[in-house]
Structures are given as structure tokens and as C-alpha cells.
N, C-alpha and C positions, 0 to 999 in steps of 0.2 A: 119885244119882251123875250129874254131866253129863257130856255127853259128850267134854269132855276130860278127865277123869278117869279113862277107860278104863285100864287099865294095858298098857303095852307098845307100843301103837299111838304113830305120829309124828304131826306134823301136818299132815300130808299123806293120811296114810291116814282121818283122822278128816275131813279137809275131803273127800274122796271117799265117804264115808257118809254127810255132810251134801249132798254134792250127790247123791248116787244117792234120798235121800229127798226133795230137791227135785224130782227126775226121776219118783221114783210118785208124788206129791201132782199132780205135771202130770198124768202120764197119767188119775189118778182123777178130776181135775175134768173132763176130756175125757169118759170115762165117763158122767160127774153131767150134764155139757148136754145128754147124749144120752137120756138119763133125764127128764133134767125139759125137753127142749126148750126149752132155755134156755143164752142165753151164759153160761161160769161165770169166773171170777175170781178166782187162791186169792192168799193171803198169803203170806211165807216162811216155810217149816216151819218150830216148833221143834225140836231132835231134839235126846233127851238116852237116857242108858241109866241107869235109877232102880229102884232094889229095889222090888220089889213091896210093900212097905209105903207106899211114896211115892205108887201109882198111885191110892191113895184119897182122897187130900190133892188131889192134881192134878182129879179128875173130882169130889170135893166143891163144888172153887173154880167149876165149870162150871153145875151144876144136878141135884138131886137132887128123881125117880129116873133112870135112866140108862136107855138100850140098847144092848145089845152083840150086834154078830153075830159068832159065835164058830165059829171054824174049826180042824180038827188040819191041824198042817202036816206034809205028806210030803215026800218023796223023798228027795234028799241029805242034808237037814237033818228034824228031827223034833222037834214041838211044836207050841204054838197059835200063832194071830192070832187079831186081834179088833180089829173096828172099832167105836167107842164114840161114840155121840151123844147130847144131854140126849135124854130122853125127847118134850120137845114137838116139837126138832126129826124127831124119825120121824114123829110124827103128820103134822107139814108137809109133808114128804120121798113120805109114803103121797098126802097130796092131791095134790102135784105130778105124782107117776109116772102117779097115776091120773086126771091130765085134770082134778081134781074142782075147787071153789070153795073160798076160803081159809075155814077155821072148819066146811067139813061132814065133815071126820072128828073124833068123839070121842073113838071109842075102836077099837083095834087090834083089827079080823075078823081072819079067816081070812084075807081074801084079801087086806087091806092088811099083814099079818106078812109073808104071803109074797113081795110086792112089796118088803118091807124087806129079806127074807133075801137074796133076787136083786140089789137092790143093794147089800148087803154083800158077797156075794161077788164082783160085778163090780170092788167098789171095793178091798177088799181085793186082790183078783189084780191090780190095775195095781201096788199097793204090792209086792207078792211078785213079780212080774215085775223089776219094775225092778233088787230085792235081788237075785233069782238071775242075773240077766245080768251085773251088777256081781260077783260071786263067782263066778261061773263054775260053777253050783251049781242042779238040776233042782228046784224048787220046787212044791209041789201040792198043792191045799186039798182039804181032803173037804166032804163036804156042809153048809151052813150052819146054826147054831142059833144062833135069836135067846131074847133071854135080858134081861128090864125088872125091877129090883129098885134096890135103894138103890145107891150109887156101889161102899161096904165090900161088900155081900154082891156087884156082879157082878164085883168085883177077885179076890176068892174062889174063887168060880165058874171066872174065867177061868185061876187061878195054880194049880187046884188037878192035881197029877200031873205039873208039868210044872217048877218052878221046885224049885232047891233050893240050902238054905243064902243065903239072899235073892241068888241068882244075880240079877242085873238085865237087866230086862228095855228093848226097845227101844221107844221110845215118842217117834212123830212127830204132833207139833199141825200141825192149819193150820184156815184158813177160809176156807169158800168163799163167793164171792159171787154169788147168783144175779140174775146186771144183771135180767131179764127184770122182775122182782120186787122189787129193792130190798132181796134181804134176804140173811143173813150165816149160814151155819150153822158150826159151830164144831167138828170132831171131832180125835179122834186114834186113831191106826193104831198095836196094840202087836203086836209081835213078839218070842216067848217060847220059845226055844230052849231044848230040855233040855239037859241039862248035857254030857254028850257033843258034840252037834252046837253049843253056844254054844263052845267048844274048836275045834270045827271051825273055824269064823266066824273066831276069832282065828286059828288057823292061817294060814287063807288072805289074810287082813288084814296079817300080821306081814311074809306071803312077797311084799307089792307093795312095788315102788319108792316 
């Protein structure tokens, strides 16, 4: 489903969900330079709102296997996020955080996951910041679980308890560019309301100008 296909929403409300995702894809490459010591440079999001059947199709066309740092979303609202990148881009993402040379991580330690989960949560929370300022709405991750399997099993993983009746979930592409490096990483930020609080969403969506 894209995102004009929302039901009930005007064009106005939907160009304000596209630009509030514009606003945390900003703040998360701000994040990412700070992270990787480097100028970042993102793309213009995509933003669409796709049944969880679609988000396998989507992160297939990317690169398979994937990681996901996967987060329950609290406060006003209740459900997951999950920030999704191919898999080599982590491995990249671990050398960069950690200072190291390009091609000496192989394989995901301890201590390079945990680098990933901290940047997942860093980068998710600019995207969940940005959403609950625009909704007027106390947003809060709990603790991060990183999560490398095939594209179909982390969509699974991430949809499982929280989506129902292919409620569709929110799902912002961009790419970053890290000038420093020359190089592009590629993710998307999904946002997966339960059914109660995606109700909410619209609520407060339907009641702006």
C-alpha cells in the first residue's frame, strides 16, 4: 500500500508524514557522522505504508541475509521498530564505528553486534523522535535486539505479535552517503503499530488541518 493509498488521510496530512520522515532520516544521518566520523549525506526517503507481506519483497530486492535492530515501541503508542540493513552493510558500519580498516571485520563478535545495536538504537530514536513530535505523541524504545537471518524469516521475526489482519506497516527507504568513504549504505526504518495504537496514528492524523 503506498502511502497515498492510506485511507481517510488528505494530501496534506500525507505530505506532513512524508516530510516528518524526511526530518528523522535528517536527524539519523546526523547521528551516523557522529558514529562513523564522517560527513553523511542521505537521499530523499521513500515512505510508503505496505502489509507486511510486501516488506519481504522490498528487503529481498536489497540483499539477502539482512539485519534488523529491532526495538518494542512504548509510550503513547505500542509496537515494534526496526531498523533494516543488508547484512554486509553492518559488517561495514561495525568497521567504521570501530575506527577499524575496510575488510578486517568478517564476522559479527560480541562486541561489533553490540556497536550495531547502539547504532540502531541511536538511529531508530532520531526516526521515533521525529514521529512523536509531529503526533504530539511520547514515543520510547526499549532495549535493542539485533536479529541476521534471510530477508522472509527477519520480516517474521519483526511482524510477529504486533501486526494484524495485514494491518500495514510504516516503512521509510533512504541512503546514506558516507562522503568520507565514497560509499552508499542503503536502509529502511519500519514502524509497526498495533492495531489499537495504528487507530491512534489515524486519529491524530485525521484531526490536523
Amino acid at each position: 500500500m503506498m502511502l497515498d493509498q492510506m485511507p481517510e488521510l488528505t494530501g496534506l496530512q500525507l505530505d506532513a508524514v512524508r516530510e516528518t520522515a524526511n526530518i528523522g532520516a535528517g536527524h539519523a544521518a546526523t547521528a551516523l557522522a557522529q558514529l562513523t566520523a564522517s560527513p553523511i549525506m542521505i537521499s530523499v526517503p521513500t515512505v510508503t505504508f505496505a502489509p507486511p507481506e510486501a516488506l519481504g519483497d522490498q528487503l529481498r530486492a536489497v540483499s539477502q541475509p539482512v539485519a534488523a535492530v529491532v526495538m518494542g515501541m512504548l509510550g503513547h503508542l505500542s509496537g515494534k521498530t526496526a531498523l533494516v540493513f543488508p547484512r554486509p552493510t553492518v559488517v561495514r558500519l561495525a568497521e567504521l564505528m570501530l575506527r577499524r580498516p575496510f575488510g578486517s571485520c568478517q564476522v559479527l563478535s560480541e562486541l561489533e553486534a553490540s556497536a550495531i545495536r547502539e547504532a540502531g538504537n541511536i538511529l531508530s530514536g532520531a526516526y521515533m523522535n521525529a514521529m512523536g513530535d509531529f503526533l504530539g505523541l511520547l514515543l520510547l524504545p526499549s532495549p535493542p535486539l539485533l536479529v541476521i537471518d534471510h530477508a522472509d524469516a527477519v520480516v517474521e521475526h519483526v511482524v510477529a505479535g504486533v501486526t494484524e489482519n495485514g494491518a500495514p506497516v510504516l516503512c521509510v527507504e533512504t541512503e546514506f552517503l558516507i562522503r568520507n568513504h565514497a560509499e552508499a549504505f542503503r536502509g529502511f526504518f519500519l514502524m509497526l503499530p498495533d492495531a489499537s495504537s495504528l487507530q491512534d496514528m489515524l486519529r491524530v492524523l485525521r484531526g490536523m488541518a
